[in-house]
TORKOL-4160 file (C-alpha; in steps of 0.2 Angstrom, whole numbers, padded with zeros to 4 digits, m for minus):
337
<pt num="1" X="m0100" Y="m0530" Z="0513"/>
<pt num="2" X="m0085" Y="m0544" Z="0516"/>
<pt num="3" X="m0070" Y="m0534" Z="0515"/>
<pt num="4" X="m0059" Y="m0540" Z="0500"/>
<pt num="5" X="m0046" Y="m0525" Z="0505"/>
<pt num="6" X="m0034" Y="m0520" Z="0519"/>
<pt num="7" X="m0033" Y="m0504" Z="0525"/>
<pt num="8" X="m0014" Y="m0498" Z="0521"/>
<pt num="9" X="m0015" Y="m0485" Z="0537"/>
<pt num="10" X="m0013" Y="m0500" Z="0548"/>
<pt num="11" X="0002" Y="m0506" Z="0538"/>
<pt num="12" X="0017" Y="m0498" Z="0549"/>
<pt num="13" X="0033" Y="m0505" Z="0549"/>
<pt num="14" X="0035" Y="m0520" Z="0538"/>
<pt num="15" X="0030" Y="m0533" Z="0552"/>
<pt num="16" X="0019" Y="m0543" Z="0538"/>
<pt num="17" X="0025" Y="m0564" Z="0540"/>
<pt num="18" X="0020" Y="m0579" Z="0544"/>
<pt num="19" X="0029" Y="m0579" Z="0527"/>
<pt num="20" X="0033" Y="m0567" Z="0516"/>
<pt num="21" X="0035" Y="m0549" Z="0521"/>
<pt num="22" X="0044" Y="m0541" Z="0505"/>
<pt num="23" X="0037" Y="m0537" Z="0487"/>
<pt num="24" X="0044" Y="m0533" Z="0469"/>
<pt num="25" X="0037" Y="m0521" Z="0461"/>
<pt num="26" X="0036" Y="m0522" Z="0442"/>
<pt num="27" X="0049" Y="m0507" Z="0439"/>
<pt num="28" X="0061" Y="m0515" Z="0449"/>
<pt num="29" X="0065" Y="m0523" Z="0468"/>
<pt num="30" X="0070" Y="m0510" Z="0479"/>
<pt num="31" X="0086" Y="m0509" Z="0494"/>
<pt num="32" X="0076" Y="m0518" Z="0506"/>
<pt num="33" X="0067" Y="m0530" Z="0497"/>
<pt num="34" X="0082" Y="m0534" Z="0487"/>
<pt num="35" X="0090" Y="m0538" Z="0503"/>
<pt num="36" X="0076" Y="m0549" Z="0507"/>
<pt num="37" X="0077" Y="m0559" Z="0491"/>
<pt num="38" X="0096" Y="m0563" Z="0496"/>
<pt num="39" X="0091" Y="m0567" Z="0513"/>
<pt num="40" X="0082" Y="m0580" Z="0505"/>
<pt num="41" X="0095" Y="m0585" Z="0495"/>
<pt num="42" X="0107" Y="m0585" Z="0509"/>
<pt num="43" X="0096" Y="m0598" Z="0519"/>
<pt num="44" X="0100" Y="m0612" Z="0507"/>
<pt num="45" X="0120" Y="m0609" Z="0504"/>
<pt num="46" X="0128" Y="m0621" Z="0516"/>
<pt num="47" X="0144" Y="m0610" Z="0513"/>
<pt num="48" X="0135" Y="m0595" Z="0520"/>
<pt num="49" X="0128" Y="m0604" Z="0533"/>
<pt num="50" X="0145" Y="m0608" Z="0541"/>
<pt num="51" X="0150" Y="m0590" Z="0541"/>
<pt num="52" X="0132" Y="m0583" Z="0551"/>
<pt num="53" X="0132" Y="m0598" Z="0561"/>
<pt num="54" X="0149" Y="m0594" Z="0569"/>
<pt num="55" X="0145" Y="m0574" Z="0573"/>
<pt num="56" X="0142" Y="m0570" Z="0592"/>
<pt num="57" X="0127" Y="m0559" Z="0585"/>
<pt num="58" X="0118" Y="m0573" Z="0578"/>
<pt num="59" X="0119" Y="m0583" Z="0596"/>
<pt num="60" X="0107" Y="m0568" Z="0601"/>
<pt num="61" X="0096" Y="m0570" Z="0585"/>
<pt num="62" X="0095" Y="m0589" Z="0587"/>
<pt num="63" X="0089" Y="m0586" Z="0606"/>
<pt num="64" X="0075" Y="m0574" Z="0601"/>
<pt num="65" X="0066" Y="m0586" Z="0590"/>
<pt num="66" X="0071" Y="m0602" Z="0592"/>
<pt num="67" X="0068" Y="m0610" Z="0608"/>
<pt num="68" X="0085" Y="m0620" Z="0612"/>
<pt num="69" X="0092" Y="m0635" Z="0603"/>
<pt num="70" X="0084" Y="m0646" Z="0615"/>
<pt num="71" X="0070" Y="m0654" Z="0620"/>
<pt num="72" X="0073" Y="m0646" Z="0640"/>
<pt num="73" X="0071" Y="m0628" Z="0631"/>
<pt num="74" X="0057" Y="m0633" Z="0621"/>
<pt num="75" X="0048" Y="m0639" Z="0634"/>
<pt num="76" X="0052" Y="m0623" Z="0649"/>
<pt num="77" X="0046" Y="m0611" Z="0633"/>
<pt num="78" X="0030" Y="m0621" Z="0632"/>
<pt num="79" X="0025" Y="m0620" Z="0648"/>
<pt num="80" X="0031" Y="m0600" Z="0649"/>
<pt num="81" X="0017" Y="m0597" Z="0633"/>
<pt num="82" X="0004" Y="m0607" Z="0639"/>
<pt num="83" X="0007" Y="m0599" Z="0658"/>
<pt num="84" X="0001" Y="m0583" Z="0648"/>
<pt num="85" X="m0014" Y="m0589" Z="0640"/>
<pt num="86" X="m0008" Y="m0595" Z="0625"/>
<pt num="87" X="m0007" Y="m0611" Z="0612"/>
<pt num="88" X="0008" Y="m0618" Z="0605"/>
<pt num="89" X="0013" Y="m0628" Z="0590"/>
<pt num="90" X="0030" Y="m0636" Z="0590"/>
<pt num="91" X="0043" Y="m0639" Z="0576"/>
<pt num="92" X="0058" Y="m0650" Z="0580"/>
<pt num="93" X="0070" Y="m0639" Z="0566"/>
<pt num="94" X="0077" Y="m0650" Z="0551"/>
<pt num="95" X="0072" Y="m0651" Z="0534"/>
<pt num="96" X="0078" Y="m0658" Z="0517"/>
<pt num="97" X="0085" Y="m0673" Z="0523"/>
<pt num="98" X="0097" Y="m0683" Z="0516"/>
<pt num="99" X="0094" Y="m0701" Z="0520"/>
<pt num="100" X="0081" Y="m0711" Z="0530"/>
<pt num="101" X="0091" Y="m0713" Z="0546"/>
<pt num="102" X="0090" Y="m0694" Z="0549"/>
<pt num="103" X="0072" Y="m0696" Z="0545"/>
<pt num="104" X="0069" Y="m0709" Z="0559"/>
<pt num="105" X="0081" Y="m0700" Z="0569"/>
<pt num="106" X="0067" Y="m0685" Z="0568"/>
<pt num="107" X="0053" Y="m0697" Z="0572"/>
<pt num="108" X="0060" Y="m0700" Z="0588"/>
<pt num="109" X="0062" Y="m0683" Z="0593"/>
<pt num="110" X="0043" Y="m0679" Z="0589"/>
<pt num="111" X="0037" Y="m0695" Z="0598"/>
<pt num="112" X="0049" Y="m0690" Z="0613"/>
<pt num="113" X="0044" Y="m0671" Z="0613"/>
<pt num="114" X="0025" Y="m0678" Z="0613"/>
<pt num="115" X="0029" Y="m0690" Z="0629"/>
<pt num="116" X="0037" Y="m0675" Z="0637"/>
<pt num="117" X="0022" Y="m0663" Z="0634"/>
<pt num="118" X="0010" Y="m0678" Z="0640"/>
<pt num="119" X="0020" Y="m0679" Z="0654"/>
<pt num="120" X="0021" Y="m0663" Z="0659"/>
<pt num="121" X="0004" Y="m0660" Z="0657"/>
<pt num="122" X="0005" Y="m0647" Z="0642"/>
<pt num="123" X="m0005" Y="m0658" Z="0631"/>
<pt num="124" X="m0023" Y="m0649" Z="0632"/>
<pt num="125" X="m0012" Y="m0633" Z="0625"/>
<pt num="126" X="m0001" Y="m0641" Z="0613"/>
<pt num="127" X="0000" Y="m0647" Z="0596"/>
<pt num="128" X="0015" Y="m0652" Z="0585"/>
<pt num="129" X="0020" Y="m0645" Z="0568"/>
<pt num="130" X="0030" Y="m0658" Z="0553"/>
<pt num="131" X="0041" Y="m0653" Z="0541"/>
<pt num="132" X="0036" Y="m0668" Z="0529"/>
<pt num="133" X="0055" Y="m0665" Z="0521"/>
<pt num="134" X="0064" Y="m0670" Z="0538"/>
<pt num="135" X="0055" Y="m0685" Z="0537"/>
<pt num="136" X="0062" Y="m0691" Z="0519"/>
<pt num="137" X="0050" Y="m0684" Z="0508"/>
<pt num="138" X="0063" Y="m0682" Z="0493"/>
<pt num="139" X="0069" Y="m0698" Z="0496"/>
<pt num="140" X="0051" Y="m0707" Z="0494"/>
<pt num="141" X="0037" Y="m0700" Z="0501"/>
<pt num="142" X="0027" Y="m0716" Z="0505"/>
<pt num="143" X="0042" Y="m0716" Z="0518"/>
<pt num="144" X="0039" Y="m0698" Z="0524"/>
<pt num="145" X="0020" Y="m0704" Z="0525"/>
<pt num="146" X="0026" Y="m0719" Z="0535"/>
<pt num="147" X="0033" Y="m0707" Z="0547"/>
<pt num="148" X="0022" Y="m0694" Z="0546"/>
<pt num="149" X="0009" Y="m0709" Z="0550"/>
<pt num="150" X="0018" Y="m0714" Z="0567"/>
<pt num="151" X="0020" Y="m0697" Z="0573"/>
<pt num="152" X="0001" Y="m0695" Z="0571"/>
<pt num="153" X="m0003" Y="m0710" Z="0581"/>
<pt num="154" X="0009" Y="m0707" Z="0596"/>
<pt num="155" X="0002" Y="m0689" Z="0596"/>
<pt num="156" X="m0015" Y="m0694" Z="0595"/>
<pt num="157" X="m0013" Y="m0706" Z="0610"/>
<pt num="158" X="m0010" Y="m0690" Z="0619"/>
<pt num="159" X="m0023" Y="m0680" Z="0613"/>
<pt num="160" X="m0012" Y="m0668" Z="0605"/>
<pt num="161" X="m0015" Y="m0662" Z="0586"/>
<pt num="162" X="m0003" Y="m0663" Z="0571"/>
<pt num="163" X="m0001" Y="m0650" Z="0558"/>
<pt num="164" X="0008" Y="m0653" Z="0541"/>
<pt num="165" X="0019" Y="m0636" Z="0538"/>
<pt num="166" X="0019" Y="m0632" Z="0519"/>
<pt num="167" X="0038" Y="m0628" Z="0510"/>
<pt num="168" X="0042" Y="m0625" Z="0493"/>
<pt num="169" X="0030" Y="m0626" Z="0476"/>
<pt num="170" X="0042" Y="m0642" Z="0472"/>
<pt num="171" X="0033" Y="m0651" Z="0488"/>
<pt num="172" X="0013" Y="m0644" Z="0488"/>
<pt num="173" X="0005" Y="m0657" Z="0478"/>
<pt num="174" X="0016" Y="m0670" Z="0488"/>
<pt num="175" X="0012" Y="m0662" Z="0504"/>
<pt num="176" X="m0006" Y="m0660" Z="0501"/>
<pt num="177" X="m0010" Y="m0679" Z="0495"/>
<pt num="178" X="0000" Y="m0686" Z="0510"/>
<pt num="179" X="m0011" Y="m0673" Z="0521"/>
<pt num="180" X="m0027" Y="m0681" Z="0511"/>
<pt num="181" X="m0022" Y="m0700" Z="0515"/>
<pt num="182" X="m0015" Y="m0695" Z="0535"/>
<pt num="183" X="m0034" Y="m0688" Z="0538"/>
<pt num="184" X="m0041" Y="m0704" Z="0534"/>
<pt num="185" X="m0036" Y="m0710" Z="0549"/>
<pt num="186" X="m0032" Y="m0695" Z="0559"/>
<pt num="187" X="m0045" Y="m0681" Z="0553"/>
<pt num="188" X="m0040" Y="m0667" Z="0563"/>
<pt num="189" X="m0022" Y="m0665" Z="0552"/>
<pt num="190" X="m0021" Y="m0647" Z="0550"/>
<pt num="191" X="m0014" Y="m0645" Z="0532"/>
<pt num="192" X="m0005" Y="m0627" Z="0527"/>
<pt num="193" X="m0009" Y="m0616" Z="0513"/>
<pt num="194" X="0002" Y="m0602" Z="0505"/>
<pt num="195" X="m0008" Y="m0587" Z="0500"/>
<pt num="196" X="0004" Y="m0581" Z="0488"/>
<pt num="197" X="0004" Y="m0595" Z="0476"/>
<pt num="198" X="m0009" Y="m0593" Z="0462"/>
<pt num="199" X="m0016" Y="m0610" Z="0464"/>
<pt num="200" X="m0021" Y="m0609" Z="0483"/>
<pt num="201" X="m0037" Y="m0603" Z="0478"/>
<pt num="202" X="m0040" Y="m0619" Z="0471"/>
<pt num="203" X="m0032" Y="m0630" Z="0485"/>
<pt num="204" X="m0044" Y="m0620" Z="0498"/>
<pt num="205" X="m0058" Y="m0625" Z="0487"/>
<pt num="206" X="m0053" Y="m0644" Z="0491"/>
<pt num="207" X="m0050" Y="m0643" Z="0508"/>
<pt num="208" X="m0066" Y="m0630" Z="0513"/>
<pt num="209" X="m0076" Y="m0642" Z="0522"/>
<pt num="210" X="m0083" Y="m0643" Z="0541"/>
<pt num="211" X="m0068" Y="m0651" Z="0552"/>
<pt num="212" X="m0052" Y="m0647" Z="0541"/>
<pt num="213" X="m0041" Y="m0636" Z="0550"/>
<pt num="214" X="m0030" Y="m0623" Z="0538"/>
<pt num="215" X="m0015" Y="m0613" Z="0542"/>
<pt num="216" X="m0017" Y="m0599" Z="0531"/>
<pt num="217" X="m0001" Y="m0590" Z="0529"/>
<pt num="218" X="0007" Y="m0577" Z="0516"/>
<pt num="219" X="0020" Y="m0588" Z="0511"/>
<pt num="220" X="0040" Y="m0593" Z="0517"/>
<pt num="221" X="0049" Y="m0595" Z="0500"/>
<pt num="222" X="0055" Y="m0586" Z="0487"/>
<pt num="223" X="0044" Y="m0592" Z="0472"/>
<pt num="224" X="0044" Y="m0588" Z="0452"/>
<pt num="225" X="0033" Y="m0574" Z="0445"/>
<pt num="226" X="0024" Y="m0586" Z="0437"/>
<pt num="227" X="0018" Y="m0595" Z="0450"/>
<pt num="228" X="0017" Y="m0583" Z="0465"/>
<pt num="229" X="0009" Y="m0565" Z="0468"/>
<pt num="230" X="0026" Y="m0554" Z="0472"/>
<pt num="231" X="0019" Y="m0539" Z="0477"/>
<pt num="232" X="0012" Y="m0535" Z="0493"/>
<pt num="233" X="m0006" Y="m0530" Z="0492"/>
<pt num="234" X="m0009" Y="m0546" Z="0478"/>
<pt num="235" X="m0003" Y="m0556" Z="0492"/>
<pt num="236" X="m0013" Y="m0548" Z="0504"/>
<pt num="237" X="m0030" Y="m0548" Z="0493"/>
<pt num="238" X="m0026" Y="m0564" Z="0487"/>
<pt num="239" X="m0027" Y="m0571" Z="0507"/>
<pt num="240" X="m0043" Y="m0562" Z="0509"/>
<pt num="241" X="m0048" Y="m0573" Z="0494"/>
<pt num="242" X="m0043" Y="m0590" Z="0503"/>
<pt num="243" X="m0051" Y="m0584" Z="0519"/>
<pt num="244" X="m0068" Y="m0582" Z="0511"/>
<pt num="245" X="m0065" Y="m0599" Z="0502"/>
<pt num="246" X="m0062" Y="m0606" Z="0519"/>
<pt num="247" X="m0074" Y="m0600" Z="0528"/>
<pt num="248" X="m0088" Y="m0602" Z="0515"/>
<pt num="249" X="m0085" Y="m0620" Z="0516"/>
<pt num="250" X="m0085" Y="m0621" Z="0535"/>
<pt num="251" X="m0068" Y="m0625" Z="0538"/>
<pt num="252" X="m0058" Y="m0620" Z="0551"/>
<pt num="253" X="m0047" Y="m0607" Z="0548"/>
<pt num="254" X="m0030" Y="m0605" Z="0558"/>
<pt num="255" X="m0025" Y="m0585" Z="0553"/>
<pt num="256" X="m0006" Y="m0585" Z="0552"/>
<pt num="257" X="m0001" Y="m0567" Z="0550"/>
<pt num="258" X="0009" Y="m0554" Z="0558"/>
<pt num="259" X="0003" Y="m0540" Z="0551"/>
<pt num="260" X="m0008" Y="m0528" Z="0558"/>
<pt num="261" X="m0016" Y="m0523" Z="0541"/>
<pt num="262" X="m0023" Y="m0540" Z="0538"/>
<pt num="263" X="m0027" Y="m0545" Z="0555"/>
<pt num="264" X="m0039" Y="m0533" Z="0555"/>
<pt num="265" X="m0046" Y="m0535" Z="0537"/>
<pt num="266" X="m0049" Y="m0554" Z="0544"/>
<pt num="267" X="m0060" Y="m0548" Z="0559"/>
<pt num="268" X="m0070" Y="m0538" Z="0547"/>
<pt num="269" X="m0072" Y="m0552" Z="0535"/>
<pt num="270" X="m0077" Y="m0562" Z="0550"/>
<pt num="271" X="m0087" Y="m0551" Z="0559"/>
<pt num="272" X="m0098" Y="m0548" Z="0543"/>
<pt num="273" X="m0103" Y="m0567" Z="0543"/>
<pt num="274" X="m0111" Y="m0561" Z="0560"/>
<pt num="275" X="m0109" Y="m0577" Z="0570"/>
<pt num="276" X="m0096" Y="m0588" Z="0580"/>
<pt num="277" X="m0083" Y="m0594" Z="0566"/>
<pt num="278" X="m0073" Y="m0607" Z="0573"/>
<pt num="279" X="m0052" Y="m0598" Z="0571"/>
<pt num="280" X="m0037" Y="m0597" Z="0577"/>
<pt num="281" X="m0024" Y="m0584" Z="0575"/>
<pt num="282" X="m0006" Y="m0591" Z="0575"/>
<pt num="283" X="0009" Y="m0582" Z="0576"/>
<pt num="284" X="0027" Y="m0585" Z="0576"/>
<pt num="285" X="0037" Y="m0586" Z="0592"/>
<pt num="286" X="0048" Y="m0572" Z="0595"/>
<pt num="287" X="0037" Y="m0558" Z="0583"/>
<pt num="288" X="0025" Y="m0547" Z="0588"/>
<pt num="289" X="0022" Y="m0553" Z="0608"/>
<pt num="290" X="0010" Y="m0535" Z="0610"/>
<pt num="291" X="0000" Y="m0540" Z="0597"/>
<pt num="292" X="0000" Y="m0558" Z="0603"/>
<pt num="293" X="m0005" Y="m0554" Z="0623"/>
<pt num="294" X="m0018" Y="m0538" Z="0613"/>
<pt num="295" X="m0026" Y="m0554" Z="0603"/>
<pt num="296" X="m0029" Y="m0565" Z="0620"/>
<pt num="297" X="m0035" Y="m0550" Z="0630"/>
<pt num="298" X="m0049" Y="m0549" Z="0617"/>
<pt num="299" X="m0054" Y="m0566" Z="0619"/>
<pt num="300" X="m0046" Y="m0573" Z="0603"/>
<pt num="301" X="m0037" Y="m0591" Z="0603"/>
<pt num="302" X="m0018" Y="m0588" Z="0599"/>
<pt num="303" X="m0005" Y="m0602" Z="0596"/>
<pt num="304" X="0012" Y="m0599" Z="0593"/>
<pt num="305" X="0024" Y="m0608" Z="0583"/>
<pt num="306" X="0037" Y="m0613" Z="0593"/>
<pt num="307" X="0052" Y="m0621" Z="0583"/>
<pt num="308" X="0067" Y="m0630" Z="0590"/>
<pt num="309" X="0081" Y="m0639" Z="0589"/>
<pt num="310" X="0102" Y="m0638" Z="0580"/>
<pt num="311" X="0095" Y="m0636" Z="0561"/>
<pt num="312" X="0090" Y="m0618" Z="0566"/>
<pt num="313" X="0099" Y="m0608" Z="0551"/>
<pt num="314" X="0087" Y="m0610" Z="0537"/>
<pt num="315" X="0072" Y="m0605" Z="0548"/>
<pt num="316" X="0082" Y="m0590" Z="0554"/>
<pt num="317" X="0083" Y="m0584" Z="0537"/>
<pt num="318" X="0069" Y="m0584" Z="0532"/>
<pt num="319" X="0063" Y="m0576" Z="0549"/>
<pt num="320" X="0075" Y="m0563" Z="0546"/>
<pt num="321" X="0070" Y="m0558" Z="0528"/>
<pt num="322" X="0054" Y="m0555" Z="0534"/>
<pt num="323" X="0061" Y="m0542" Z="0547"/>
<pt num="324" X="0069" Y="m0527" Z="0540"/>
<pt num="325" X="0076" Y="m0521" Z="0557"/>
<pt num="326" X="0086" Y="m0536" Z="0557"/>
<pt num="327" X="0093" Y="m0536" Z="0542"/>
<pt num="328" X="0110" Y="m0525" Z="0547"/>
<pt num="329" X="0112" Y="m0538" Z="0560"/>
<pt num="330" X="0111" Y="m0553" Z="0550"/>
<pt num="331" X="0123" Y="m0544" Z="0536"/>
<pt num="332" X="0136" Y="m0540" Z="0549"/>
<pt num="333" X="0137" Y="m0557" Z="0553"/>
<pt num="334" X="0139" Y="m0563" Z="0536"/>
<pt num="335" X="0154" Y="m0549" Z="0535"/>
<pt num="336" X="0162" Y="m0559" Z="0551"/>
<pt num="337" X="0157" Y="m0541" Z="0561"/>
């Protein structure tokens, strides 16, 4: 029988993001989901950002999940990971960018970040991850395409893979037609899909074919009732659903998850098909390195996403409403403490 459930023993601390970690129950959000949701809120106030930004405690944050502001760090925590047996995907940090020089500025980064790895010979191990939105996408998105385009081609000279990471409901439909024209030419664009929203089902039916490569996380962002599952086990249950989707179709499905209930409702589903389903699991760098080194010692694939770069504070957010330990930290530093 395919498992369409997790098993809530395995759920243990609330480790549960590539994405979302928190839920709101109908009766009411509770202390640490609340705390979440303003977390989330907190990531796009540029007046907040200002205060965390300038806390010695965030510094040690920053350095736990980030690797470095440069492309030197980048680089020396690439070739740490893949010293240990894993794959990476990198992210050069920016997003909603303001005009196109920014968003050329950022095409230059990725075309120098995938020299460096070509150089260094980290390519075989590497792939690169765009945030379509640092790349001008609400300025136009035939320029973000543009952009997107030239980073595919210098990264495709190297040999090196290119995945389009998903933001916000505004940009799916955006994101996933730009994805749809970059595979003409590059097919091995790895697009993103959020379980949480209601209409993944649907967007894993068009991409469930043999060759497309899908990032399935939980989700990142704080999105309506309306138009996302809130509570924890629908968005569990609901990326059971898009696996199944997936793998029915013979796609390729790259498991973005940190938490231990689903991981192993995953293998079940997989192991139930009964042969060699090509997959991934990907994890973020910084969380869960046990259950990263467990996954290679079983002979899994692992890549970690590896971000970078001086735009960190929106991705530290989010990283940190996901993490309930953290949370006193991250409040201190918005108290000046």
């Amino acid at each position: 029988m395919v498992p369409t459930e997790v098993d809530n023993r395995r759920m243990g601390s609330d480790r549960s993001g590539w994405g979302r970690a928190g839920e709101q129950p109908s009766r009411g959000l509770g202390t640490a989901a609340l705390l979440r949701h303003t977390l989330l809120w907190a990531s796009r106030r540029r007046g907040v950002q200002r205060v965390v930004s300038q806390s010695p405690l965030t510094r040690r944050l920053v350095r736990r999940f980030v690797a470095g502001e440069g492309l030197g760090g980048a680089v020396d925590v690439v070739r740490r990971l893949t010293g240990r047996g894993l794959a990476v995907t990198i992210d050069h940090l920016g997003e909603d960018t303001r005009n196109a020089e920014d968003a050329r500025a950022a095409v230059a980064v990725y075309c120098a970040l995938i020299a460096r790895l070509s150089a260094g010979g980290l390519a075989p191990r590497s792939e690169v991850s765009l945030k379509l939105s640092a790349l001008g996408q609400s300025l136009d998105p035939e320029m973000a395409f543009e952009n997107a385009l030239e980073v595919c081609r210098a990264a495709a000279a190297a040999g090196i893979a290119v995945t389009l990471d998903m933001e916000d409901h505004t940009t799916t439909c955006s994101t996933l037609e730009i994805g749809r024209r970059l595979r003409a030419e590059h097919p091995s664009t790895g697009l993103v899909i959020q379980a949480s929203l209601r209409r993944s089902e649907d967007d894993c039916r068009a991409l469930a074919h043999p060759g497309s490569r899908v990032r399935l996380c939980k989700g990142a962002y704080q999105e309506p009732v309306a138009l996302a599952w809130q509570a924890r086990n629908d968005i569990r249950v609901a990326y059971l659903r898009c696996l199944r989707i997936l793998l029915d179709g013979g796609a390729t499905p790259l498991i973005a998850t940190h938490d231990p209930a689903l991981i192993d409702a995953c293998h079940r589903l997989l192991a139930a098909r009964g042969d060699a389903t090509a997959h991934e699991h990907q994890m973020l760098f910084g969380v869960r390195g046990d259950e990263q080194a467990r996954l290679v010692a079983a002979g899994e694939e692992v890549r970690i996403y590896v971000p970078f770069g001086e735009r960190w504070y929106p991705y530290l957010m989010r990283r940190m409403a996901e993490r309930p330990a953290n949370l006193a930290l991250v409040l201190r530093a918005m108290a000046g403490g």
